[in-house]
C-alpha positions in Angstrom: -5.9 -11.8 -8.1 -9.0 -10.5 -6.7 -10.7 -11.6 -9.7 -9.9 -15.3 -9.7 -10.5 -15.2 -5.6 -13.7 -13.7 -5.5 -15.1 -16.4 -8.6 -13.2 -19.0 -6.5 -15.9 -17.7 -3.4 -18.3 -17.9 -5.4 -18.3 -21.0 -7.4 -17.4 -23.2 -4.1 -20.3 -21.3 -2.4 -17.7 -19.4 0.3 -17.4 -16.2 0.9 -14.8 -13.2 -0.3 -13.5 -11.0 2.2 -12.1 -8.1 1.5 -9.1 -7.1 4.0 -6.8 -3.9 3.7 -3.1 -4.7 4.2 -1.9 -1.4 5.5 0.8 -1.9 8.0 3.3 0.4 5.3 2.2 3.5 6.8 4.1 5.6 4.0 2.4 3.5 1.3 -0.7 3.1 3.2 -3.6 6.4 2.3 -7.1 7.1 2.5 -7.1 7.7 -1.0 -5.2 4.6 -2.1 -8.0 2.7 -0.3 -10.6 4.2 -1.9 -9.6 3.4 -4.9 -9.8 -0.3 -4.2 -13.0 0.3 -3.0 -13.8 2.3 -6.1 -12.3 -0.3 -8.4 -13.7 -3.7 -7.6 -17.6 -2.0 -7.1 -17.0 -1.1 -10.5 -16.0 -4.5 -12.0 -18.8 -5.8 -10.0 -16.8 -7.8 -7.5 -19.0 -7.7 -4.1 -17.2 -9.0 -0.8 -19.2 -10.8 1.9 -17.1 -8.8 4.7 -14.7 -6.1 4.7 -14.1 -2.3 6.3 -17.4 -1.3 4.8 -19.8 -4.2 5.5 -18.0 -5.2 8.9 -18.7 -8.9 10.0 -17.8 -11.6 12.7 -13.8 -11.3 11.8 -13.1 -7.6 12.1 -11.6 -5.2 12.1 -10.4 -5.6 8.4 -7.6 -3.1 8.4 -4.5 -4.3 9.8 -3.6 -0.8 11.3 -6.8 -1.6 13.9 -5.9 -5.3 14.9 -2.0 -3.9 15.9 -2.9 -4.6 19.7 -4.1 -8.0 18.4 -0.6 -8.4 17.1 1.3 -7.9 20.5 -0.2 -11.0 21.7 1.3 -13.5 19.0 4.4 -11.6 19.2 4.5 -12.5 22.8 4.1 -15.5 22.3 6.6 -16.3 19.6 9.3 -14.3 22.0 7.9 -16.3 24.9 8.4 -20.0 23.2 11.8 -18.7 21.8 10.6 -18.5 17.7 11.4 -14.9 17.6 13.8 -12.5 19.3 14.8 -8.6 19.6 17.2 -7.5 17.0 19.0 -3.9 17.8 21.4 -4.3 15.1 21.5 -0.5 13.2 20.6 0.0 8.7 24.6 1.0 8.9 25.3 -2.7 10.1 22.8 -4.4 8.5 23.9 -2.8 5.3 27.7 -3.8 5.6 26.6 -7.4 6.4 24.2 -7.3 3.0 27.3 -5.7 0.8 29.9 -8.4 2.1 27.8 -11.3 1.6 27.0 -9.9 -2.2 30.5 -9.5 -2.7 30.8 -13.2 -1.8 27.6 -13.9 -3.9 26.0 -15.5 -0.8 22.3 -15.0 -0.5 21.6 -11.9 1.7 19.8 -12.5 4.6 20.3 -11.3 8.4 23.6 -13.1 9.9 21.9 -13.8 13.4 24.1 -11.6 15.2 21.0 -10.7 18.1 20.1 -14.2 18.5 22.0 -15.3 20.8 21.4 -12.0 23.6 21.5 -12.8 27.0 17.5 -12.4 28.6 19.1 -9.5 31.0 20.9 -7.6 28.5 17.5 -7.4 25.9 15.6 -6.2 29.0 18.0 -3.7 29.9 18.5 -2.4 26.4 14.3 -2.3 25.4 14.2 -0.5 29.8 16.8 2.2 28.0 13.9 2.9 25.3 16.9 1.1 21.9 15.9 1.3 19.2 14.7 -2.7 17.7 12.9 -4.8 15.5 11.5 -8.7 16.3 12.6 -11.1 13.8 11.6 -14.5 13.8 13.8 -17.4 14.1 14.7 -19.9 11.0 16.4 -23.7 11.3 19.8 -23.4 10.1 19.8 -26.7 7.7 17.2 -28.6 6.5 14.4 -27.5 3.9 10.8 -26.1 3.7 8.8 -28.5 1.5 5.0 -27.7 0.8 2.7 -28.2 -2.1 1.4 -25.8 -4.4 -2.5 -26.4 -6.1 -1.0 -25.8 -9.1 2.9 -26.4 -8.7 3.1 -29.4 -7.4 5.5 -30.1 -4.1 8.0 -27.4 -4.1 11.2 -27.7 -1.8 13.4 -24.4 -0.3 16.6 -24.8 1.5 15.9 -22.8 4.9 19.8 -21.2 4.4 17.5 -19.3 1.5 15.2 -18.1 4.0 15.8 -14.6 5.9 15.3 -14.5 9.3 12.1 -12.4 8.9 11.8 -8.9 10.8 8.3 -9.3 12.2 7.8 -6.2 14.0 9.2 -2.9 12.8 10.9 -0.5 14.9 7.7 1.6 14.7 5.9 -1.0 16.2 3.9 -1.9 13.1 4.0 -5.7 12.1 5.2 -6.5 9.0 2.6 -8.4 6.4 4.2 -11.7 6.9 3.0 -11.7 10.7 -0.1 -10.1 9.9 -1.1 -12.4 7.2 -0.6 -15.6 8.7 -2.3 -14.3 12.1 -5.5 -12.7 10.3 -5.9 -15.6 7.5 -6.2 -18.3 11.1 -8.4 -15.7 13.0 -10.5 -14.9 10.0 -10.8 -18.7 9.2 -9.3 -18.2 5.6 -9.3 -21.7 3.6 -7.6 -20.6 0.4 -5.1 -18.2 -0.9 -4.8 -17.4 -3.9 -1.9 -14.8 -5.2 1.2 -14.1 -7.2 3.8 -15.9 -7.6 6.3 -13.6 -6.3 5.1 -14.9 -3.0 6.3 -18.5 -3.2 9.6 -17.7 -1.8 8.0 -16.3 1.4 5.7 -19.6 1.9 8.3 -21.1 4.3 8.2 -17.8 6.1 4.4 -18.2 6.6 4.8 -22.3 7.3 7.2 -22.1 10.3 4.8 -19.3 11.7 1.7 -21.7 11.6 3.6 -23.9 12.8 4.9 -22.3 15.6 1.6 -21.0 16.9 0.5 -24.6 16.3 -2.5 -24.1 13.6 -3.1 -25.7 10.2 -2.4 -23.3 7.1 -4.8 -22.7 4.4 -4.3 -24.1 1.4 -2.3 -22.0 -1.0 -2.6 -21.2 -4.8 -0.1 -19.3 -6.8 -0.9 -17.2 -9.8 0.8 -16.3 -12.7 1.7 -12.4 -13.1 0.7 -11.1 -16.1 3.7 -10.0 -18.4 4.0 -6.8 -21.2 4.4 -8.8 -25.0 8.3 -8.9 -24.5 7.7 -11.0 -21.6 8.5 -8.6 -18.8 6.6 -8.4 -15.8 3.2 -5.9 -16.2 4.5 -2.8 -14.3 3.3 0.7 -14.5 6.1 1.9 -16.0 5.5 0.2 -19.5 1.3 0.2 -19.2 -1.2 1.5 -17.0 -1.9 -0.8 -14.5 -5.1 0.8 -12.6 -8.2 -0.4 -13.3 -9.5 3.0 -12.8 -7.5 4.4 -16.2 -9.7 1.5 -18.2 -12.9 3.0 -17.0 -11.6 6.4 -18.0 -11.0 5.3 -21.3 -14.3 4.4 -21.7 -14.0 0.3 -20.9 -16.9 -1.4 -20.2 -16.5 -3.0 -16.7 -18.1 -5.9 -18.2 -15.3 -6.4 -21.0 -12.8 -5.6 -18.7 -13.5 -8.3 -16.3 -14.4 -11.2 -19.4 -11.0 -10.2 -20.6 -8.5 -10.6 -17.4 -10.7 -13.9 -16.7 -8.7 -15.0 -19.8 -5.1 -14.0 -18.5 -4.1 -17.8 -17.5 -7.3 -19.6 -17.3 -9.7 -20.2 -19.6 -13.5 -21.5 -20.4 -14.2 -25.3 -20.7 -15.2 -24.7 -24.2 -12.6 -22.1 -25.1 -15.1 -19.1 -25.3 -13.5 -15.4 -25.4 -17.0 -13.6 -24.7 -18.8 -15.0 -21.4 -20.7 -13.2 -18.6 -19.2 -13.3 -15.3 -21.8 -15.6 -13.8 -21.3 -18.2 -16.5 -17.4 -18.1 -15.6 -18.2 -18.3 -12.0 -20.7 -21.3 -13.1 -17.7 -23.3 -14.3 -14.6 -21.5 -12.5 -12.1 -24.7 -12.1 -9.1 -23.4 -10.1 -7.4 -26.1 -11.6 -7.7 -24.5 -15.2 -5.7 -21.9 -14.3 -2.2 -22.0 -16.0 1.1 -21.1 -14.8 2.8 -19.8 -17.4 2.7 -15.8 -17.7 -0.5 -14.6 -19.8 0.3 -11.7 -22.1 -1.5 -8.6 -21.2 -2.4 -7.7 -24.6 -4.3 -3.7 -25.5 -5.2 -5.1 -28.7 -6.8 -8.0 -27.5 -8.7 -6.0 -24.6 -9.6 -3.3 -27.5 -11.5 -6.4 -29.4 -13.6 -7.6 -26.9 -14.7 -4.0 -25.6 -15.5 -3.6 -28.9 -17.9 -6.8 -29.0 -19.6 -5.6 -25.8 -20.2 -2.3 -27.3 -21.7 -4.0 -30.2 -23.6 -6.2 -28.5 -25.3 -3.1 -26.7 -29.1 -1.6 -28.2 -28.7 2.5 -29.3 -30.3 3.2 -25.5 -28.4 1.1 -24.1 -25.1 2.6 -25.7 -26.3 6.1 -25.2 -26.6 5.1 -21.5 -23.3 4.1 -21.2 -21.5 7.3 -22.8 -24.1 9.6 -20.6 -22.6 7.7 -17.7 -18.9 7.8 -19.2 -18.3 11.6 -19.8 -21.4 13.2 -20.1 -22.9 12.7 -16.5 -23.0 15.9 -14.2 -20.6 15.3 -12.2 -18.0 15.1 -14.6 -19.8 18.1 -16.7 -19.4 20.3 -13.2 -15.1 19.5 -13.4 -15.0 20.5 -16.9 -17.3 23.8 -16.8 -15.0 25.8 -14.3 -11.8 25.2 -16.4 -13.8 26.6 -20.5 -16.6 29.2 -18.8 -14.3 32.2 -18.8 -12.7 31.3 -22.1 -15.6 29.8 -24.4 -17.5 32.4 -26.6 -20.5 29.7 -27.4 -21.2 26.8 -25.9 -20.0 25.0 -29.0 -16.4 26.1 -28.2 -16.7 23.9 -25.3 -16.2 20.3 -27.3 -12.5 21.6 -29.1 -11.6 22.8 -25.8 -11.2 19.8 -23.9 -11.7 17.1 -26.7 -8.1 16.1 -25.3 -9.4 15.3 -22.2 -13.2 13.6 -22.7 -11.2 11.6 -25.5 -7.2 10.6 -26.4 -5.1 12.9 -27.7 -3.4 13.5 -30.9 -0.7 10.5 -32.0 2.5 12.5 -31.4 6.0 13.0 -33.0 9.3 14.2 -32.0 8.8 17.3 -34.3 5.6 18.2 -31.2 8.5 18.7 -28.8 10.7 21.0 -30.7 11.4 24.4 -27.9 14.4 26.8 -28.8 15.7 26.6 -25.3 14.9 22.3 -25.2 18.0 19.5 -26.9 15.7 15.9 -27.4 17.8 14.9 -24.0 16.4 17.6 -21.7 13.0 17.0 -23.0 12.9 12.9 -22.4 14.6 13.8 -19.1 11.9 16.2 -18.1 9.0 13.3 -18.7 10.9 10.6 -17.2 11.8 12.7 -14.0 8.0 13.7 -14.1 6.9 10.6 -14.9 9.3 8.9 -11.9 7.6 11.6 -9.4 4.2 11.4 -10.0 4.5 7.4 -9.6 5.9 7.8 -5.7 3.2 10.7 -5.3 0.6 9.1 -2.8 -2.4 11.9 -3.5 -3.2 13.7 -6.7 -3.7 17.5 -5.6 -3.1 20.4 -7.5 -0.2 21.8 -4.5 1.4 18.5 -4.6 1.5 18.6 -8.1 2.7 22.0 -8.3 5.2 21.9 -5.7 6.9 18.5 -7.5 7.1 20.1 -10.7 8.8 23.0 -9.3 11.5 21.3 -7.1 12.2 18.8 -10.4 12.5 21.9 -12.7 15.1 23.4 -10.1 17.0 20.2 -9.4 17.3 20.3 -13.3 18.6 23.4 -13.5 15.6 24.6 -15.8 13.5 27.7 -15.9 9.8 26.1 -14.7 8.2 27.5 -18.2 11.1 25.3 -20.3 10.2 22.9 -18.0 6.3 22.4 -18.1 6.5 22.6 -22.2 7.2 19.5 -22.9 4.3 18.4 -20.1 1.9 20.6 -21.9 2.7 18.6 -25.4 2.4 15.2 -23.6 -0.9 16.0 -21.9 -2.6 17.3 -24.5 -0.8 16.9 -27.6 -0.8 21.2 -28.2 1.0 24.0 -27.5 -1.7 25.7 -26.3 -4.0 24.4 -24.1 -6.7 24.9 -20.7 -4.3 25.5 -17.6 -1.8 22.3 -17.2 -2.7 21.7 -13.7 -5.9 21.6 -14.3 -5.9 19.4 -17.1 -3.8 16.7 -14.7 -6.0 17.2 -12.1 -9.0 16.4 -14.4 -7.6 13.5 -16.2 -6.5 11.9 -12.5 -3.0 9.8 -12.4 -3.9 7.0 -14.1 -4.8 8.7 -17.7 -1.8 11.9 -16.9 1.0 9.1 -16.2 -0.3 7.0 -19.4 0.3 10.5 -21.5 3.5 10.8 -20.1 4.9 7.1 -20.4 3.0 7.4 -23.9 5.1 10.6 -24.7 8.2 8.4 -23.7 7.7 6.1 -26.4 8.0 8.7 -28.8 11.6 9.2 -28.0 11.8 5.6 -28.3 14.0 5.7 -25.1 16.3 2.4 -24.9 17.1 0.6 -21.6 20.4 2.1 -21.4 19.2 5.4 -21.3 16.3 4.5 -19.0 19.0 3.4 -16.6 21.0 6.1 -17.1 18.0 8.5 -16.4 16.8 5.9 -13.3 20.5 6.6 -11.6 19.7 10.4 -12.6 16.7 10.9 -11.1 17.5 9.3 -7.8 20.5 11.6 -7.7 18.1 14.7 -8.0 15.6 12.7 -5.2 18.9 12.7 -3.1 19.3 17.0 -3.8 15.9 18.0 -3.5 15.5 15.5 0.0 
């Protein structure tokens, strides 16, 4: 997405701004920010403004515009497009089970809409608990046009009636996107297609405050080869695992330009300025472009080729070998290498990938194949909701999982040790995850998965499971 926006920019000669949607404060963290920061520098992808760089729209994180915010609210509540809900998650939950039982399409019933003016006021004076949702016509449809859909029509019965503000005070994104893409003069949007279904949301919203929408472009997701949506818990899905794995940044961006749009003369190897040279929005295609590892392993490969020896031995000193990276490594082989020779079988697992493994790997006296595919895919599940990757954290998971399992933490961190690093004896676990980061640790474990050849039954089995255990250990 950020991709095909930022050659969109560039190619119409606009600018690329670079916002950070944080109003999910749980979801929201320094470090998760970073990492955007981290990731598009790398692929090359410069913004004109953003949190870095300011500029005449700022501030560009939501969670320092939330006074801003108040105001629209305001007015929405004052011109009677939004209203205070007090209505409680038991409520709201019995209302979403009966209308599922009736397979009606869940979505709030309207029960605060109709308060009198004096009972809201004295209910917010007494400190309630409430949310502001906006209001939604009762018949009728939302019709708008999509650059590359066409006119698409939804029944406004199909629309929820939207909580705008939490209880926390926070705005949801739907308020914050449609008031920061008018204040910061946005033209175009461009972004997945699981957002069409929230366009009316956004419409009625401009159209309540009275301004003119930008005109918006829906993407295509990109899908694993059985046609299921890209997630992470299939394939890794950060850009910073690729550039672990020793991707060129350059190969990595020629290749996703190529996941639903495509060069005027059908190339496969371009530069990014010649794509932004002939970037045609209207190119893009809608059906869902296969991520494919094979595919992104040949073109890699045709960069690395393409590279002189310097130029190559650049790259790897940059990869692995830089001092930074060198520092990381040292600590964790100093007190165990005899020469500095040993160093190289040491951590080969962790400067390169590990051995293919087998069933036969995992075999423990005290571990049945079950408990050892439920100890990765508990792990796994974990280290996915973990928001910061430090060794406590880490530590502290594994040991609340290994209790909630009812497992001794040694018979528990075996079959970790074999995923990460494909022995039975290795440097210090925790130190090896902490080195690898989550991207590289969780494609070991959902790697190690695939050895058990886990079906979907079982995965669902394991997904009730695990939030069972979640449910114990909270």
């Amino acid at each position: 997405m950020a991709l095909f926006n930022w050659a969109f920019a560039r190619h119409e000669g606009g600018e690329f701004i670079l916002r950070i949607e944080d109003t999910d404060q749980a979801r929201s963290t320094a470090e998760s920010e970073s990492s955007i920061f981290e990731s598009l520098e790398w692929l090359g992808l410069d913004w004109d403004e953003g949190p870095d760089k300011g500029g005449p729209h700022g501030p560009y994180r939501q969670s320092e515009r939330k006074a801003l915010y108040k105001e629209y609210v305001q007015q929405l509540l004052d011109d009677q497009h939004a209203f205070h809900c007090f209505c409680s998650k038991a409520r709201l939950d019995e209302v979403r089970s009966k209308q599922q039982a009736n397979k009606e399409t869940t979505r709030y019933d309207g029960h605060c809409i109709n308060l009198a003016a004096g009972e809201v006021a004295s209910r917010l004076a007494a400190g309630e608990e409430h949310v502001v949702r906006m209001k939604v016509p009762g018949e009728g449809q939302c019709t708008f046009n999509d650059r590359l859909r066409g006119e698409i029509s939804i029944p406004f019965t199909q629309i929820d009636m939207q909580v705008l503000v939490k209880a926390d005070g926070m705005p949801t994104y739907h308020l914050a996107v449609v008031v920061d893409d008018h204040l910061m003069e946005i033209t175009h949007i461009l972004r997945g297609e699981e957002w069409l279904n929230s366009v009316p949301k956004h419409i009625l919203l401009y159209q309540y405050f009275g301004w003119e929408a930008p005109e918006m472009i829906h993407l295509p997701l990109l899908r694993n080869p059985d046609q299921s949506k890209l997630s992470k818990r299939k394939n890794p899905t950060s850009v910073t695992y690729y550039r672990d794995m020793g991707y060129l940044p350059e190969a990595l961006l020629n290749y996703l330009s190529l996941m639903g749009w495509s060069m005027p003369g059908e190339e496969e190897i371009f530069t990014r300025q010649a794509m932004v040279d002939v970037f045609d929005v209207d190119r893009i295609s809608t059906g869902g472009p296969i991520f494919d590892q094979t595919k992104l392993k040949w073109i890699n490969a045709q960069y690395l080729r393409a590279l002189s020896t310097d130029e190559y031995a650049q790259r790897v000193s940059e990869w692995m070998l830089n001092p930074e990276r060198l520092k990381q490594l040292v600590p964790m082989v100093q007190e165990r290498a005899e020469r500095l020779s040993d160093l190289v079988p040491m951590v080969d697992y962790l400067i390169g990938e590990r051995r293919t493994l087998n069933e036969a790997d995992f075999q423990h006296k005290s571990l049945e194949r079950e408990q050892v595919v439920r100890v990765i895919y508990h792990t796994l599940a974990a280290f996915e909701e973990m928001r910061s990757w430090q060794r406590e954290e880490i530590y502290s998971t594994l040991q609340s999982l290994a209790e909630a399992c009812d497992m001794k933490v040694r018979d528990f961190l075996f079959p970790l040790f074999i995923a990460v690093s494909g022995r039975g004896v290795s440097l210090p676990l925790f130190d090896s995850l902490i080195f690898l980061g989550a991207p590289l640790s969780l494609g070991r474990l959902r790697d190690a998965l695939e050895v058990f050849a886990v079906s979907g039954k079982e995965r669902k089995r394991l997904d009730k499971e695990y939030q069972k255990l979640q449910w114990q250990q909270d």
